[in-house]
PyMOL commands that place a pseudoatom at each C-alpha (Angstrom):
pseudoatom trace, name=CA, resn=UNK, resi=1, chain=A, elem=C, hetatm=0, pos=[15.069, 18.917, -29.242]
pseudoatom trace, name=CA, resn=UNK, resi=2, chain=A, elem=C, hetatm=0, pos=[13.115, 16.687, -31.641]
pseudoatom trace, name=CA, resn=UNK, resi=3, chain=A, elem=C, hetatm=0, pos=[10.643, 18.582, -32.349]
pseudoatom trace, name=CA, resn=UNK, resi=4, chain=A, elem=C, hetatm=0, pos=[7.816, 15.658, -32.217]
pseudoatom trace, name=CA, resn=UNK, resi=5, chain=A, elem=C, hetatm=0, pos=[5.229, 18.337, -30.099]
pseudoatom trace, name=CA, resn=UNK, resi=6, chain=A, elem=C, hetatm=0, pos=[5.605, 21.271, -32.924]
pseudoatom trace, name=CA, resn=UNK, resi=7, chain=A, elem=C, hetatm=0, pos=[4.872, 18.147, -35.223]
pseudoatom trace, name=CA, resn=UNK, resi=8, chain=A, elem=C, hetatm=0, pos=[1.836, 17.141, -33.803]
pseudoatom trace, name=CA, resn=UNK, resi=9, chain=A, elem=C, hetatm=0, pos=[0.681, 21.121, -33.447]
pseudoatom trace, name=CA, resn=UNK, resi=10, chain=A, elem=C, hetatm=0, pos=[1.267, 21.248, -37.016]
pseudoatom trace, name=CA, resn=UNK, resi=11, chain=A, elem=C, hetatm=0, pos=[-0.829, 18.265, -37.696]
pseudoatom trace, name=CA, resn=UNK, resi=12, chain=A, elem=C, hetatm=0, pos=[-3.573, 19.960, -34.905]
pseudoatom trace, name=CA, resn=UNK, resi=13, chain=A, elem=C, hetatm=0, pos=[-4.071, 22.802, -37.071]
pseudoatom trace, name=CA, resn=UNK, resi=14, chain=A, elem=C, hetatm=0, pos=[-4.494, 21.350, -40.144]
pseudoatom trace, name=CA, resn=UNK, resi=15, chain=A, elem=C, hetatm=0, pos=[-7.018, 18.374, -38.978]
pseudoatom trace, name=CA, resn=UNK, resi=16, chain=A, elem=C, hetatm=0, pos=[-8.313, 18.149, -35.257]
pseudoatom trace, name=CA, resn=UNK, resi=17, chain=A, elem=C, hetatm=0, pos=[-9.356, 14.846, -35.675]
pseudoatom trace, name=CA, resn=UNK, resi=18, chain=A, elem=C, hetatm=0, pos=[-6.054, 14.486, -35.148]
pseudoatom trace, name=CA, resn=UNK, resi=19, chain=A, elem=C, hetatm=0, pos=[-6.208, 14.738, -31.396]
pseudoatom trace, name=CA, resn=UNK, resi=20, chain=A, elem=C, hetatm=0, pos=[-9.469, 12.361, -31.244]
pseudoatom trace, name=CA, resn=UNK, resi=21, chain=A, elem=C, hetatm=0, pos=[-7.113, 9.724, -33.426]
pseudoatom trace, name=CA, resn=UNK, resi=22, chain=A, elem=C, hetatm=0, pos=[-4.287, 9.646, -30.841]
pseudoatom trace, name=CA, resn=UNK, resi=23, chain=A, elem=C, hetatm=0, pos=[-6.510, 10.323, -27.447]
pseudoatom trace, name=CA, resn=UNK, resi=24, chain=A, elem=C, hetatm=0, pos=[-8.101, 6.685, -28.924]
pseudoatom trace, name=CA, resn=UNK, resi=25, chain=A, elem=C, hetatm=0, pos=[-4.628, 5.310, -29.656]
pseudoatom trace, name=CA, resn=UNK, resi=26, chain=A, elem=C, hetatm=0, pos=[-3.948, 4.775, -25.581]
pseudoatom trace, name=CA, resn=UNK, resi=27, chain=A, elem=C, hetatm=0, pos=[-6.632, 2.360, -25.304]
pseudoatom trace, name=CA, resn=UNK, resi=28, chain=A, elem=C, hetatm=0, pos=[-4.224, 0.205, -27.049]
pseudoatom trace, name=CA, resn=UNK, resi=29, chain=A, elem=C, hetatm=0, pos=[-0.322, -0.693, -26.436]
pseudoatom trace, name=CA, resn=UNK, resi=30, chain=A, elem=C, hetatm=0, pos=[1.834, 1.896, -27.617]
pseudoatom trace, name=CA, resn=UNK, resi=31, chain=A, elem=C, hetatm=0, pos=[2.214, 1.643, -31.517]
pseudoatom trace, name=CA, resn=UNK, resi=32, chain=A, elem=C, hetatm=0, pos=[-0.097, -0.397, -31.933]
pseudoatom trace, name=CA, resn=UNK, resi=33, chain=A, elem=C, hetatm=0, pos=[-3.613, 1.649, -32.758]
pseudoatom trace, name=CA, resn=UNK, resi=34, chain=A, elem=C, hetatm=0, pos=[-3.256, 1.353, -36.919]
pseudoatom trace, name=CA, resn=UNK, resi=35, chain=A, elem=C, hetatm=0, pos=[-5.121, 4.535, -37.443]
pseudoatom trace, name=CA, resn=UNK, resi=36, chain=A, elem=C, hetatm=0, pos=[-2.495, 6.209, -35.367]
pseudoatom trace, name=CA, resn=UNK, resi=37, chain=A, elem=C, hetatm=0, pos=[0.059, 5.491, -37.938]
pseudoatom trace, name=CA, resn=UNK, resi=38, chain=A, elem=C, hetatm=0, pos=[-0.174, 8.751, -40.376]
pseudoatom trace, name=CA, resn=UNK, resi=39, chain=A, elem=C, hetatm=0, pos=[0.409, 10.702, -37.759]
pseudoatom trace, name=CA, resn=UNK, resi=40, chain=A, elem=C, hetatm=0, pos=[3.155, 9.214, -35.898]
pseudoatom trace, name=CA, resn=UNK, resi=41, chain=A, elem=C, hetatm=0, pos=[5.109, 7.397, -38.783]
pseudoatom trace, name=CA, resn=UNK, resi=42, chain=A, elem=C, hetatm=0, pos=[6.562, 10.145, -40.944]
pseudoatom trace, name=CA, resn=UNK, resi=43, chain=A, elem=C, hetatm=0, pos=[8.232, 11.737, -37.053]
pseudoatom trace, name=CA, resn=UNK, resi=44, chain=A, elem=C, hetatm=0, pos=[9.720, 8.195, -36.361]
pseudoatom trace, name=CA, resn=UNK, resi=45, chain=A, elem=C, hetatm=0, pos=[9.704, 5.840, -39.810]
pseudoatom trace, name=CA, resn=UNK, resi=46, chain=A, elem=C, hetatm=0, pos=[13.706, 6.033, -39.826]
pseudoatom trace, name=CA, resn=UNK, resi=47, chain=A, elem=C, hetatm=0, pos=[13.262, 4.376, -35.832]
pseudoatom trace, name=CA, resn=UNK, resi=48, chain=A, elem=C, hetatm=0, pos=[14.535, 1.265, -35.542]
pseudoatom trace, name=CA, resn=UNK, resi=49, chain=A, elem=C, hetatm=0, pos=[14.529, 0.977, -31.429]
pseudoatom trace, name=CA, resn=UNK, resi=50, chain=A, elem=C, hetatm=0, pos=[10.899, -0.453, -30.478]
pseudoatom trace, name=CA, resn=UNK, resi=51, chain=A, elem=C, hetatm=0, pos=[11.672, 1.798, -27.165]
pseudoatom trace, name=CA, resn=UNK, resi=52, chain=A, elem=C, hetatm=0, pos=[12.151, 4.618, -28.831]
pseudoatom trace, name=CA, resn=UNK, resi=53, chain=A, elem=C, hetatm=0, pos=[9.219, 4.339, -31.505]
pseudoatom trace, name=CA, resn=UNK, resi=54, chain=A, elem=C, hetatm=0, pos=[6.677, 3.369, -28.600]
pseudoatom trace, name=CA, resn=UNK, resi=55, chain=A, elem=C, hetatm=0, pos=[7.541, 6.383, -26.144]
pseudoatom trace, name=CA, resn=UNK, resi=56, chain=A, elem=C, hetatm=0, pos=[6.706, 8.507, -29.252]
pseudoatom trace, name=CA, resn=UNK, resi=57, chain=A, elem=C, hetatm=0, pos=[3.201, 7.024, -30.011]
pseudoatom trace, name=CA, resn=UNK, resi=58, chain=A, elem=C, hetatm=0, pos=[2.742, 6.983, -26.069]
pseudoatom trace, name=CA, resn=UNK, resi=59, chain=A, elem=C, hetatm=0, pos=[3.591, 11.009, -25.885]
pseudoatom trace, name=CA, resn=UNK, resi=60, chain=A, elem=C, hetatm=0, pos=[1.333, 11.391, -28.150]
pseudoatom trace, name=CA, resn=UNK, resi=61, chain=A, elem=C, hetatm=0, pos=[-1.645, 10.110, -27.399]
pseudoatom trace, name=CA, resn=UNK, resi=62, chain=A, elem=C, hetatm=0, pos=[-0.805, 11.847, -23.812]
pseudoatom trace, name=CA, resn=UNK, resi=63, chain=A, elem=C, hetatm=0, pos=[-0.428, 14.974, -25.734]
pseudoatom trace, name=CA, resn=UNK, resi=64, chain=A, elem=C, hetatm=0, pos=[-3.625, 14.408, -27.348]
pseudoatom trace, name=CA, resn=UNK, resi=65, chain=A, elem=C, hetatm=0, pos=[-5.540, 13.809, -23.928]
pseudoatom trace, name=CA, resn=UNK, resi=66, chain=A, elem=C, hetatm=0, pos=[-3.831, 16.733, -22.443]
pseudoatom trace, name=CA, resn=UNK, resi=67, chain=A, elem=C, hetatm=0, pos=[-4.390, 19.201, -25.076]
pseudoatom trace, name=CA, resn=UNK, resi=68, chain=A, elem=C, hetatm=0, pos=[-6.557, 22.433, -24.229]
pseudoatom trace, name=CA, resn=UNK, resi=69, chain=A, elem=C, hetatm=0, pos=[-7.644, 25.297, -26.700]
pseudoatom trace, name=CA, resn=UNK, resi=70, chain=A, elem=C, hetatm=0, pos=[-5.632, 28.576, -25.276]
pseudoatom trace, name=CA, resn=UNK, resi=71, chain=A, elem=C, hetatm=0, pos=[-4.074, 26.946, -22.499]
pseudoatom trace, name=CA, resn=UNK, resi=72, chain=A, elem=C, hetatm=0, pos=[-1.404, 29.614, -20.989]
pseudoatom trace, name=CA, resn=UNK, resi=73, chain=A, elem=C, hetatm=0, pos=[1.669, 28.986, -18.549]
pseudoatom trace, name=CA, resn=UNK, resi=74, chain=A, elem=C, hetatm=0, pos=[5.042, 27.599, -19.057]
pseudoatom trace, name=CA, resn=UNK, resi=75, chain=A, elem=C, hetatm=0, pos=[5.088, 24.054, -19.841]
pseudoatom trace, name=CA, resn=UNK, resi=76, chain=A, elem=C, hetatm=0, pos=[5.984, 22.232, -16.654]
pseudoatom trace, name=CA, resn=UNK, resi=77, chain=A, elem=C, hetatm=0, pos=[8.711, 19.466, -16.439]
pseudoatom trace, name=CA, resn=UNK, resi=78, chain=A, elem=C, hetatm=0, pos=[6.699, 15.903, -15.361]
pseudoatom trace, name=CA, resn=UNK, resi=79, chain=A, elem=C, hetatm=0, pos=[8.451, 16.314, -11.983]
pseudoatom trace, name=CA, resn=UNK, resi=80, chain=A, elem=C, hetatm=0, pos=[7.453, 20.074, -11.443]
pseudoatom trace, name=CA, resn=UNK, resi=81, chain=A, elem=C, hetatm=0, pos=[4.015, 19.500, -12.493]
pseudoatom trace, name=CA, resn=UNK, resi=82, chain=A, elem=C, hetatm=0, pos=[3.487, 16.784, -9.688]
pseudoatom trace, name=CA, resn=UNK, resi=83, chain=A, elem=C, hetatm=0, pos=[5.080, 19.152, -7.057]
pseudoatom trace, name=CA, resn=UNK, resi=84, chain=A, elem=C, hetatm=0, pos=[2.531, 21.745, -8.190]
pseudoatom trace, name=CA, resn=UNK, resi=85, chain=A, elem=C, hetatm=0, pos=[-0.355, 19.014, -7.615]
pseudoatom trace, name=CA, resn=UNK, resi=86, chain=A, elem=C, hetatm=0, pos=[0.748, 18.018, -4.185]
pseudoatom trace, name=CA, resn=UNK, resi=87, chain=A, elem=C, hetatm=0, pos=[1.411, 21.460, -3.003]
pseudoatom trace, name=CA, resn=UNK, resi=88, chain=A, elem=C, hetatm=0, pos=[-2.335, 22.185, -4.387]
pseudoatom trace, name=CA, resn=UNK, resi=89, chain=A, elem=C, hetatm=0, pos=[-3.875, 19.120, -2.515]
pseudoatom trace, name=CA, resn=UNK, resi=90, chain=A, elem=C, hetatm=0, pos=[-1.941, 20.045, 0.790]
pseudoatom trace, name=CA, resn=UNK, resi=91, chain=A, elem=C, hetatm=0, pos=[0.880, 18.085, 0.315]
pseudoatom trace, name=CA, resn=UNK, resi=92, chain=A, elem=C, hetatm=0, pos=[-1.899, 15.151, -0.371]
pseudoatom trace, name=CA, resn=UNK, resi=93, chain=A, elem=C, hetatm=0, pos=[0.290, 11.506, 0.224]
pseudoatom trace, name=CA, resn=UNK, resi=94, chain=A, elem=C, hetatm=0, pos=[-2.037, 9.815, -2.454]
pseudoatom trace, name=CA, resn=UNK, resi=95, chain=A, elem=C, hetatm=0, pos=[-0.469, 12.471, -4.865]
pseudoatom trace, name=CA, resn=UNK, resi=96, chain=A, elem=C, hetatm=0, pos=[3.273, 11.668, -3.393]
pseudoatom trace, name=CA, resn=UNK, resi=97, chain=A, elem=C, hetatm=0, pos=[2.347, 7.749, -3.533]
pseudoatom trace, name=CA, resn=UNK, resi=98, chain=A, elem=C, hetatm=0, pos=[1.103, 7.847, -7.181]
pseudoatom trace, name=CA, resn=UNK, resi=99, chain=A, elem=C, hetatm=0, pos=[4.395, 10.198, -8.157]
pseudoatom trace, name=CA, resn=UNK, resi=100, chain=A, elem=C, hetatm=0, pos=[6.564, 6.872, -6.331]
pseudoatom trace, name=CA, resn=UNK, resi=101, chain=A, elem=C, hetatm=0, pos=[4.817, 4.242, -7.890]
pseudoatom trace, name=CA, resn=UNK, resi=102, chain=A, elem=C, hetatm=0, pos=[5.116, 6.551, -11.783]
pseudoatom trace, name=CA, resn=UNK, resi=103, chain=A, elem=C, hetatm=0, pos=[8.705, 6.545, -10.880]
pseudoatom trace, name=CA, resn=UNK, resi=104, chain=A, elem=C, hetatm=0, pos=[9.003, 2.807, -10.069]
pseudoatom trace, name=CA, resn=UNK, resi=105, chain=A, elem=C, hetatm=0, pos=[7.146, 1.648, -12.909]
pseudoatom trace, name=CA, resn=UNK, resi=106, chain=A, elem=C, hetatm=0, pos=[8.912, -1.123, -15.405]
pseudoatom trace, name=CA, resn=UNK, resi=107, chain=A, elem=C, hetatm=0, pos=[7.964, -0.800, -19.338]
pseudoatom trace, name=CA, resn=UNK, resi=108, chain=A, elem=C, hetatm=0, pos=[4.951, -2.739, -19.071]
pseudoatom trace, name=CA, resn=UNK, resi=109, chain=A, elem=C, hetatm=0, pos=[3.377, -0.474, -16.279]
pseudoatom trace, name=CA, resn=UNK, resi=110, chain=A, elem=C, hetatm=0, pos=[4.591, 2.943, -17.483]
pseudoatom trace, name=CA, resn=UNK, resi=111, chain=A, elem=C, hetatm=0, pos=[2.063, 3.647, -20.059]
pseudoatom trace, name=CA, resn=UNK, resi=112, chain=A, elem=C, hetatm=0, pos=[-0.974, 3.156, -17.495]
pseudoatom trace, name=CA, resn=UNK, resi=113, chain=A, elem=C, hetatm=0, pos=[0.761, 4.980, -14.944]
pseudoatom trace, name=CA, resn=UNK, resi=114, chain=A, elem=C, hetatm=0, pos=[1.467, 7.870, -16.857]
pseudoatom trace, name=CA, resn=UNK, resi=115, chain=A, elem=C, hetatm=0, pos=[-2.015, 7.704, -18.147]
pseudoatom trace, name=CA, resn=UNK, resi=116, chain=A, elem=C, hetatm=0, pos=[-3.434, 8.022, -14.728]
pseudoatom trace, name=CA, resn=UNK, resi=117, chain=A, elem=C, hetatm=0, pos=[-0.769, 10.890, -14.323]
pseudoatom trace, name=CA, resn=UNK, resi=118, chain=A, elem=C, hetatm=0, pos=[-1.182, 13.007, -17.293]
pseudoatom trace, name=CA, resn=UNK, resi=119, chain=A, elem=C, hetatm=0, pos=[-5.096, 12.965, -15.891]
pseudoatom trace, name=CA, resn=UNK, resi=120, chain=A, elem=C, hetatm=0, pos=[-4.386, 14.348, -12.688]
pseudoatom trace, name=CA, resn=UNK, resi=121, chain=A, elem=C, hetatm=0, pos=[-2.443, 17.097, -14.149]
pseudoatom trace, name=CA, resn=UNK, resi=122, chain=A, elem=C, hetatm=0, pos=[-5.060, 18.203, -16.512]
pseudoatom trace, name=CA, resn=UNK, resi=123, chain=A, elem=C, hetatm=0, pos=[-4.938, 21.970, -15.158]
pseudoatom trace, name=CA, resn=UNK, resi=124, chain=A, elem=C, hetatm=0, pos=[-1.142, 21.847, -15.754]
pseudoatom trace, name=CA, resn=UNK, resi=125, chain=A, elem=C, hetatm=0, pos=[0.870, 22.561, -18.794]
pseudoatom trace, name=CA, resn=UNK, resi=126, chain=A, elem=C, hetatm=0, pos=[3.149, 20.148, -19.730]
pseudoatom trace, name=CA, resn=UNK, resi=127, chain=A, elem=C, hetatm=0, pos=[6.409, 20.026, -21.575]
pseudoatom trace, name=CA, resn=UNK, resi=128, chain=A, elem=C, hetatm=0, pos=[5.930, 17.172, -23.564]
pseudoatom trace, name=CA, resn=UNK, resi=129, chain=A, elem=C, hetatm=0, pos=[9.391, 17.511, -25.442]
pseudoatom trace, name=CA, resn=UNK, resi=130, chain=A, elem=C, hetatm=0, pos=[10.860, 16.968, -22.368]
pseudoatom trace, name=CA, resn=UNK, resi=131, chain=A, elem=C, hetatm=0, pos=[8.520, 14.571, -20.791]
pseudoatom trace, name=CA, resn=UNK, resi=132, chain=A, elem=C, hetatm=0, pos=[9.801, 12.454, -24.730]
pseudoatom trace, name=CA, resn=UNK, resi=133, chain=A, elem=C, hetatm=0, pos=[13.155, 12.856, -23.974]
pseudoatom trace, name=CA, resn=UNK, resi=134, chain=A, elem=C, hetatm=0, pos=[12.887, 11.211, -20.021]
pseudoatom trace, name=CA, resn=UNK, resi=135, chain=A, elem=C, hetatm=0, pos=[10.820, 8.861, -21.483]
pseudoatom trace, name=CA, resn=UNK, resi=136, chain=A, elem=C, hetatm=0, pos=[13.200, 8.004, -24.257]
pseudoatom trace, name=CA, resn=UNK, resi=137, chain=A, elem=C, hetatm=0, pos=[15.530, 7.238, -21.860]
pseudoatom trace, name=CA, resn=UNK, resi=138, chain=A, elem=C, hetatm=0, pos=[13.367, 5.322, -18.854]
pseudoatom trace, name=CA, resn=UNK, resi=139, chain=A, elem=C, hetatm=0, pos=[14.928, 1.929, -19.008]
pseudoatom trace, name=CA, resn=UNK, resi=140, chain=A, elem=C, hetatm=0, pos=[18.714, 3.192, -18.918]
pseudoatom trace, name=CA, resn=UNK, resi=141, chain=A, elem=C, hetatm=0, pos=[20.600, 1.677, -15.490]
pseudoatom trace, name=CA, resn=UNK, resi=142, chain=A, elem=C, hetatm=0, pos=[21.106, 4.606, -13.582]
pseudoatom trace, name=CA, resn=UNK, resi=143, chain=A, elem=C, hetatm=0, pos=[17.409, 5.807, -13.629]
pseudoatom trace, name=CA, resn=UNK, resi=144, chain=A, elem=C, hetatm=0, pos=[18.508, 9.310, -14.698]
pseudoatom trace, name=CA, resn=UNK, resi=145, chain=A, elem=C, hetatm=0, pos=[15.172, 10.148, -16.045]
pseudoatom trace, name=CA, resn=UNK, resi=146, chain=A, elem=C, hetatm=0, pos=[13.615, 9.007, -12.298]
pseudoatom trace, name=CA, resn=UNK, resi=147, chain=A, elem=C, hetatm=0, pos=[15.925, 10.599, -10.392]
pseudoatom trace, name=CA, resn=UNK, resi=148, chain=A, elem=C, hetatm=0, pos=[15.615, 13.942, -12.274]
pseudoatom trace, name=CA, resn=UNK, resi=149, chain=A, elem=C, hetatm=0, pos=[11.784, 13.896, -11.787]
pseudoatom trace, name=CA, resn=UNK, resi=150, chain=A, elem=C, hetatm=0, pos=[12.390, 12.674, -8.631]
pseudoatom trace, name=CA, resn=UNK, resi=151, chain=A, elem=C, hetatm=0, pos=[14.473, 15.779, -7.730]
pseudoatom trace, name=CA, resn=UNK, resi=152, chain=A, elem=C, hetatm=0, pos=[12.335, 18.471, -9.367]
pseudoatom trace, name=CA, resn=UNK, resi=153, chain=A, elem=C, hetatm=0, pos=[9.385, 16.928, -7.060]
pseudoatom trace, name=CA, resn=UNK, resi=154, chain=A, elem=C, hetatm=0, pos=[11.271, 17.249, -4.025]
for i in range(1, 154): cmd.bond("trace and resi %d" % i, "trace and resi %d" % (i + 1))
show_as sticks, trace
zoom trace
């Protein structure tokens, strides 16, 4: 794994402004919040993919948002998190129709709708490594990232 979470705990302990910088960096396409850049840039200055680099800066500001003091529980996959919603809103089809449209998003969309997503699963931990690594990977032909959230949903 890369690692890019444990960096961003590191960075957490030592300044929590840290969090406020990269909850404020969403408001703004992926890599492009300046004050974001200390953070961010050591993990991914060697990146030359524009992909890649944004998905990090997007993980963590979602990171950021998502973050809770003590929070206990396994971290969740993206896909298992969502089941967990819609089982807890009875199965809810706003909850299955947001998961559908997440999954259908193109690059431009994605960081919205996984904005609006990471919100609805505030009382959910996350694995954010993972959620990186499908994220990393979005755009590839075969939707292997979709269809693996896809199944851990169903």
């Amino acid at each position: 794994m890369s690692g890019f979470i444990e960096w961003l705990e590191g960075l957490n302990k030592k300044d929590t402004k840290v969090r406020a910088v990269l909850r404020r960096s969403l408001s703004f396409d992926p890599s492009q919040y300046v004050p974001a850049f200390p953070y961010i840039e050591p993990f991914v200055k060697e990146e030359g993919n524009s992909w890649r680099r944004e998905m990090h800066y997007l993980v963590a500001g979602l990171w950021a948002t998502h973050w809770r003091e003590g929070r206990v529980g396994q971290p969740l996959r993206i896909g298992q998190a969502c089941q967990n919603l819609y089982a807890a809103k009875d199965r809810s089809p706003s909850i299955e129709g947001r998961f559908i449209t997440l999954l259908e998003s193109d690059q431009g969309q994605l960081p919205y709708r996984m904005r609006q997503m990471v919100a609805l699963l505030k009382e959910y931990p996350i694995d954010f490594e993972a959620l990186l690594t499908g994220l990393l990977y979005w755009n590839d032909d075969q939707k292997l990232t979709q269809n693996k959230w896809a199944r851990d949903f169903y």
